[in-house]
Phi, psi and omega in degrees: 000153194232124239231113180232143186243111175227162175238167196191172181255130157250132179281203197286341191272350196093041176235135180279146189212112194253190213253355168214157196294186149250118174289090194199146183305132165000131172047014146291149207272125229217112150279130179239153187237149182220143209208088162279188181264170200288189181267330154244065173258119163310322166245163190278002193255150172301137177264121202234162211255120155353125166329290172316320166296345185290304166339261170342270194323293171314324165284337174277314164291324215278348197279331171303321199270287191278017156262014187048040159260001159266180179241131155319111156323345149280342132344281170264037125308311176283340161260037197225116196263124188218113187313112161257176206241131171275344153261041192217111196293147160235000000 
């Protein structure tokens, strides 16, 4: 299964309306996760991390990454029990 991350608006009736297409095959079957912010958070917007901070946080893994200080992403695969689906594309 393949994990796509986009943001999108719920109206008033409770319909997501997302902020970009989904690249995914046609009439295909979908799992959604949806992740808002709490109820008393003054705002309606994703609070997304200064650039520069993402920054910083990517040069600290790739710096992490090449001293061998990460676990192989096929690893922490394996440590993730995730149902799988016959409709669903990867």
């Amino acid at each position: 299964m393949k994990a796509i991350e986009l943001t999108g608006t719920v109206d008033d009736r409770g319909n997501l309306s997302l902020d970009e297409p989904v690249l995914v095959s046609a009439n295909s079957r979908v799992r959604t996760i949806i992740l808002c912010p709490e109820e008393s958070s003054e705002t309606t917007e994703i609070d997304d991390p200064p650039i520069e901070e993402v920054k910083a946080s990517l040069r600290r893994s790739l710096q992490e990454a090449k001293s061998g200080q990460r676990i192989p992403i096929s690893q922490m695969w394996k440590a993730i029990d995730l149902p799988t689906q016959d409709n669903c594309y990867d």
